[in-house]
Short mmCIF file of the C-alpha atoms (twelve columns), coordinates in Angstrom:
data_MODEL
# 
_entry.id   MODEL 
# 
loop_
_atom_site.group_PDB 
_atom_site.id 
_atom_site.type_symbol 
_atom_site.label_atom_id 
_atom_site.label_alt_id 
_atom_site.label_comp_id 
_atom_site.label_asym_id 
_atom_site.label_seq_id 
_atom_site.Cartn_x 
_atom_site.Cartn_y 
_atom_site.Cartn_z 
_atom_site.pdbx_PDB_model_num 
ATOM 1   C CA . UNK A 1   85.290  81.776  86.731  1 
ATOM 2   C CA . UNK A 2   85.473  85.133  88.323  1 
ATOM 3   C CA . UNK A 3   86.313  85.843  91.952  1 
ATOM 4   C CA . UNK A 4   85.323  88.780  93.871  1 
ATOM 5   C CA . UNK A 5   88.104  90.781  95.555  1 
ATOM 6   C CA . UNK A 6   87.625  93.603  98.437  1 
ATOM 7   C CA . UNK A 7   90.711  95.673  98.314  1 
ATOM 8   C CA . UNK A 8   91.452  98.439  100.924 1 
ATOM 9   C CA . UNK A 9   93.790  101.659 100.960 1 
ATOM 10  C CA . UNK A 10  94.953  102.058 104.014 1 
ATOM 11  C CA . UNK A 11  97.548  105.408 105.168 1 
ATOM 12  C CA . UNK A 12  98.852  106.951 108.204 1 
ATOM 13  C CA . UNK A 13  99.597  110.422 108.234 1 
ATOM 14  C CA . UNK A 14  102.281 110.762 111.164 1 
ATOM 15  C CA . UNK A 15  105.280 109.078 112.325 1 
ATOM 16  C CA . UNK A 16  103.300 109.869 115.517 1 
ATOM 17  C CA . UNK A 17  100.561 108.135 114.940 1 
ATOM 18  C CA . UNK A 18  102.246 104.551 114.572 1 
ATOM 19  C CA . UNK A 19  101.816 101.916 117.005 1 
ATOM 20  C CA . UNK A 20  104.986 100.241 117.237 1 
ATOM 21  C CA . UNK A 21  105.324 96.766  117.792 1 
ATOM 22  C CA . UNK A 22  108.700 95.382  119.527 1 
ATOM 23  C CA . UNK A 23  111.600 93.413  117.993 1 
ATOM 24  C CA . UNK A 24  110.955 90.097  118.090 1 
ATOM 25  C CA . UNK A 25  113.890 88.694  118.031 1 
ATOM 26  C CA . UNK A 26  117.518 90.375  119.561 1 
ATOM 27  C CA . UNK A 27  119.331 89.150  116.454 1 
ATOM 28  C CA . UNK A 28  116.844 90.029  113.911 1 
ATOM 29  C CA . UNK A 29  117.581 93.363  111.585 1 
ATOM 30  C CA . UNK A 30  116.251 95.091  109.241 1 
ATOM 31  C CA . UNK A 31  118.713 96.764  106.116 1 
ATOM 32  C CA . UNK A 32  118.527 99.204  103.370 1 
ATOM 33  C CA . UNK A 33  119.391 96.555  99.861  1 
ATOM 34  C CA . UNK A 34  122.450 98.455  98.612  1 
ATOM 35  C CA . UNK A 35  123.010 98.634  95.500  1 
ATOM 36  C CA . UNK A 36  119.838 97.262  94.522  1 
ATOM 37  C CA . UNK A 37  119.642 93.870  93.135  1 
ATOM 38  C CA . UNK A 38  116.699 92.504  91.446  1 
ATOM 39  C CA . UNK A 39  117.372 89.101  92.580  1 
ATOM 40  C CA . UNK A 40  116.144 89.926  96.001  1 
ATOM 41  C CA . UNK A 41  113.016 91.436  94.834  1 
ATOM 42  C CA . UNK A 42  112.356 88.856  92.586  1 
ATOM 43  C CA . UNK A 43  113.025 86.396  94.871  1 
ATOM 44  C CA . UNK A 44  110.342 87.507  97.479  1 
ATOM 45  C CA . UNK A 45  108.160 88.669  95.086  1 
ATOM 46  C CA . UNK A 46  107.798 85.123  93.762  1 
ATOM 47  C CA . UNK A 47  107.841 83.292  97.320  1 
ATOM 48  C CA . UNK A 48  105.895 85.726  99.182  1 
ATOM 49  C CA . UNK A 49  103.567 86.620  96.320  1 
ATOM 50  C CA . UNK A 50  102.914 82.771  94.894  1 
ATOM 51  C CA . UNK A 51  100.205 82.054  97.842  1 
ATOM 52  C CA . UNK A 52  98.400  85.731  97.182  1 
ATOM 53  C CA . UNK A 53  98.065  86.149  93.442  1 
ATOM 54  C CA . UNK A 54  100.988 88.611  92.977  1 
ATOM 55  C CA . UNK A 55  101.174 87.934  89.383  1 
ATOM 56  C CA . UNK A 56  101.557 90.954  87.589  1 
ATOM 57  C CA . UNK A 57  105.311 90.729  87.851  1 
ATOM 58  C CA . UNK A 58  105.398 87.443  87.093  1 
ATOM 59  C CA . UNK A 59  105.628 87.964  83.480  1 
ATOM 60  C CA . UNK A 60  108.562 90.729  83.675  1 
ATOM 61  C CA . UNK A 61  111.990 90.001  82.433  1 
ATOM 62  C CA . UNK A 62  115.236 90.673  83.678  1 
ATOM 63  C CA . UNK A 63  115.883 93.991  82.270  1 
ATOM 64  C CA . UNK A 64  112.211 95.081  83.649  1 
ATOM 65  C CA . UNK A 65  113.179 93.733  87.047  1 
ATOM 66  C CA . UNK A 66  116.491 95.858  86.460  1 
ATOM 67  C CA . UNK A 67  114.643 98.711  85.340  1 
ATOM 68  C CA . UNK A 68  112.128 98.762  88.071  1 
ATOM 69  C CA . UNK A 69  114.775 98.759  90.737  1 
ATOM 70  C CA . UNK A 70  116.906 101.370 89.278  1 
ATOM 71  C CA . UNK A 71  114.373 103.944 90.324  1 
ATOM 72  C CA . UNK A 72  115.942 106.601 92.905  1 
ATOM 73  C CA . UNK A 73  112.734 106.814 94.621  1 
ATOM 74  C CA . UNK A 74  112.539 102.665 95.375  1 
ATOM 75  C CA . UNK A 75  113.996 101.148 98.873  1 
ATOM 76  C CA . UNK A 76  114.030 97.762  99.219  1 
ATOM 77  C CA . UNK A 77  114.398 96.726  102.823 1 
ATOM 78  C CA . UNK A 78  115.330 92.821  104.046 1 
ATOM 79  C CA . UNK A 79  114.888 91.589  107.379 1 
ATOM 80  C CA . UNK A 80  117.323 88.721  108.414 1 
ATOM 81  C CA . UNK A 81  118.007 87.053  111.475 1 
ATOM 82  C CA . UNK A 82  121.385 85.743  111.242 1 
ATOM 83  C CA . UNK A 83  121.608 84.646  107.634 1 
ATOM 84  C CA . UNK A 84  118.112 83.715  106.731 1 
ATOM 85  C CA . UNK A 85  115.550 86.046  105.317 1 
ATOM 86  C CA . UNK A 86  112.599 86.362  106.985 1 
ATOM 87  C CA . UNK A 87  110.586 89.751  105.160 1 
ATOM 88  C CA . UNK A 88  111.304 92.100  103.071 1 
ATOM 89  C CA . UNK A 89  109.667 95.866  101.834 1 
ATOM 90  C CA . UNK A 90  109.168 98.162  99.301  1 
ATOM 91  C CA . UNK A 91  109.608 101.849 100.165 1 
ATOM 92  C CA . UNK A 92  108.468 103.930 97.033  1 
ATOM 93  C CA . UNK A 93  108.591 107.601 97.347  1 
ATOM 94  C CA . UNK A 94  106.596 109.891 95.640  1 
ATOM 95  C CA . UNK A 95  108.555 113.183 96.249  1 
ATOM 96  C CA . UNK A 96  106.208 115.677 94.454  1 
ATOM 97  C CA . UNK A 97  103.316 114.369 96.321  1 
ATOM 98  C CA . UNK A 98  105.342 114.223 99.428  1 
ATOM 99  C CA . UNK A 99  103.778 110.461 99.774  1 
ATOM 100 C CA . UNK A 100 105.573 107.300 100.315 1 
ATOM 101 C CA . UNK A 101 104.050 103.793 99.003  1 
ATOM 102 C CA . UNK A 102 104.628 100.725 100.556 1 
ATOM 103 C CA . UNK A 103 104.480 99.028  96.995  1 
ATOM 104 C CA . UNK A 104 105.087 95.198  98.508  1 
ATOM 105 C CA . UNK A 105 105.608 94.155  101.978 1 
ATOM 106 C CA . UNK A 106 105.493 89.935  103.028 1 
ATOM 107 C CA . UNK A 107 107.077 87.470  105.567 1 
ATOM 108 C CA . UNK A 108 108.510 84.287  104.740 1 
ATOM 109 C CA . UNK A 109 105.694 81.450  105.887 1 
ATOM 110 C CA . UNK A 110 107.275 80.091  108.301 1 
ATOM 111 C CA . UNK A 111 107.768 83.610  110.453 1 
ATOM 112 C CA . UNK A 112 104.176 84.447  109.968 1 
ATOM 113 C CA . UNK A 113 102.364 84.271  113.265 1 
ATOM 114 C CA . UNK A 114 105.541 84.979  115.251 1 
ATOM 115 C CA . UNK A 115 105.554 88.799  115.618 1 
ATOM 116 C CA . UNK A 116 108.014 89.504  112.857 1 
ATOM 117 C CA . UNK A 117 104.962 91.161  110.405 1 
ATOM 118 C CA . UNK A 118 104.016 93.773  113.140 1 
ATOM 119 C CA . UNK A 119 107.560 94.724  113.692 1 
ATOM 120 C CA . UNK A 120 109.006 94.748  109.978 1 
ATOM 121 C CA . UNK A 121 105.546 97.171  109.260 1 
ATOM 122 C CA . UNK A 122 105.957 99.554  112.273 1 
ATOM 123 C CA . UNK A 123 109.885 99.972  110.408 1 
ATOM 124 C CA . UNK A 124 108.529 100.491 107.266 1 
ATOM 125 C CA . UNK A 125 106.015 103.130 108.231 1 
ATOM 126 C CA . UNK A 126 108.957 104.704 110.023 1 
ATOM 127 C CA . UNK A 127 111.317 104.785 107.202 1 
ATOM 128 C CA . UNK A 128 108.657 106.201 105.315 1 
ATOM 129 C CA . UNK A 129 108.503 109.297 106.935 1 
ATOM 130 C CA . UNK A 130 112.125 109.665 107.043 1 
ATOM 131 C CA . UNK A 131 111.916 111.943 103.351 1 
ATOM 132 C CA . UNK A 132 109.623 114.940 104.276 1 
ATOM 133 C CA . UNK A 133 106.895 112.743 103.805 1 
ATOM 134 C CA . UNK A 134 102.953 113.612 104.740 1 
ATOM 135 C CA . UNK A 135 101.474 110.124 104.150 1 
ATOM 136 C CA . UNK A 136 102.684 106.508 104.104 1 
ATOM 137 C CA . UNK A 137 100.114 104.469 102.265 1 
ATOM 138 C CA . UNK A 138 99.719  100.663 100.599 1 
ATOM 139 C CA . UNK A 139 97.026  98.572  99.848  1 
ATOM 140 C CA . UNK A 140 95.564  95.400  100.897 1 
ATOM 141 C CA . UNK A 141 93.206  92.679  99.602  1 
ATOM 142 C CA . UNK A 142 91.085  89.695  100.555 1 
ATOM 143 C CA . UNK A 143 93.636  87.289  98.473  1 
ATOM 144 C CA . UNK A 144 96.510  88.579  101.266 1 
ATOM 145 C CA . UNK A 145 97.004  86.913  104.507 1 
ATOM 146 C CA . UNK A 146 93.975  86.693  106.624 1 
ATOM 147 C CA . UNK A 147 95.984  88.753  109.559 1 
ATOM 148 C CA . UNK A 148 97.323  91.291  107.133 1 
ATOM 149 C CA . UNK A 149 94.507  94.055  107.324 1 
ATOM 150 C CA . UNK A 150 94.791  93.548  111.181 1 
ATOM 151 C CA . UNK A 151 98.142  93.940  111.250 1 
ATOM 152 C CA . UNK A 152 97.977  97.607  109.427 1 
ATOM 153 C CA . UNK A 153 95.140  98.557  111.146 1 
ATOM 154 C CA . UNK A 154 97.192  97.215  114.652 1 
ATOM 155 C CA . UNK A 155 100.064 99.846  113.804 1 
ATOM 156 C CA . UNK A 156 97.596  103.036 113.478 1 
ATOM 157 C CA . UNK A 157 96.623  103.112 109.569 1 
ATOM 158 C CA . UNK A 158 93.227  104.052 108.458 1 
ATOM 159 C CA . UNK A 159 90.869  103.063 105.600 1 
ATOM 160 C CA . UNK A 160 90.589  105.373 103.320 1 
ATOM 161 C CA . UNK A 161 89.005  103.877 100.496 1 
ATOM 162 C CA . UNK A 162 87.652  100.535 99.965  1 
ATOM 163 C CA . UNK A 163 86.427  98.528  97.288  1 
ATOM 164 C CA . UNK A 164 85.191  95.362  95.087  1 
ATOM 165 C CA . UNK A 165 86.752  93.703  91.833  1 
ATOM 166 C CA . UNK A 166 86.127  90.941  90.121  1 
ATOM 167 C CA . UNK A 167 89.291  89.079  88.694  1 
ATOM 168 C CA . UNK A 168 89.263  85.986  86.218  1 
ATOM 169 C CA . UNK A 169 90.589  83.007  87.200  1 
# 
């Protein structure tokens, strides 16, 4: 059985041109992961990821996992209120394009819907710009949440390239 997929690119070219969205919580934060740990990633990859079809990572081992977040371009960001994790992101830096990815980016279920997403995105964008950088960019697809294009699109990023796949179930 094959499904058909839209996928969008979406970037912002300015710090300036984010729309901000407000803390929505006093004791939430978000931190830098340092050092890096691969558990963390994993962990959110797999929770986040297992009601979207992030699979690709699925079948890495520990020592890819390791490998992966060893890069000195990668940020991995957590948001926690308290002790529980709510979101987490993926800063990836591409310093000879001056461009920043936002490689993965979720909330826990149970925060969606309560303004956590807006605010942990309009943080990421900003961190993103924190290296020189001319564009933060990610992409999105029709398998991700249903409010997740809105969400980008709600903190000032633009299409700029859209598309169809088809992917075997």
């Amino acid at each position: 059985m094959i499904t058909k997929v839209d996928r969008n690119y979406l970037e912002i070219n300015s710090v300036n041109q984010i729309k901000f969205s407000s803390k929505p919580k006093k004791n939430c934060k978000i931190e830098i992961k340092t050092p890096p740990d691969f558990q963390i990633n994993k962990f959110f990859y797999k929770q986040i990821g297992k009601k979207y079809r992030w699979i690709d990572r699925l079948v890495w081992d520990d020592l890819k996992w390791m490998d992966y977040i060893s890069n000195p371009n990668l940020e991995t960001y957590i948001m926690t209120e308290n002790t529980e994790l709510i979101g987490f992101f993926e800063l990836l830096f591409h310093p000879e394009t001056l461009k920043c990815e936002i490689a993965y980016f979720g909330i826990m279920d149970k925060f969606i819907g309560k303004k956590y997403g807006g605010y942990l995105l309009s943080e990421a964008l900003k961190l993103g710009f924190r290296k020189n950088t001319s564009k933060v960019w990610l992409h999105t697809c029709s398998l991700d949440h249903k409010h997740a294009l809105k969400n980008y699109l709600g903190r000032g990023m633009k299409i700029f390239k859209s598309e169809t796949i088809n992917l075997e179930n």
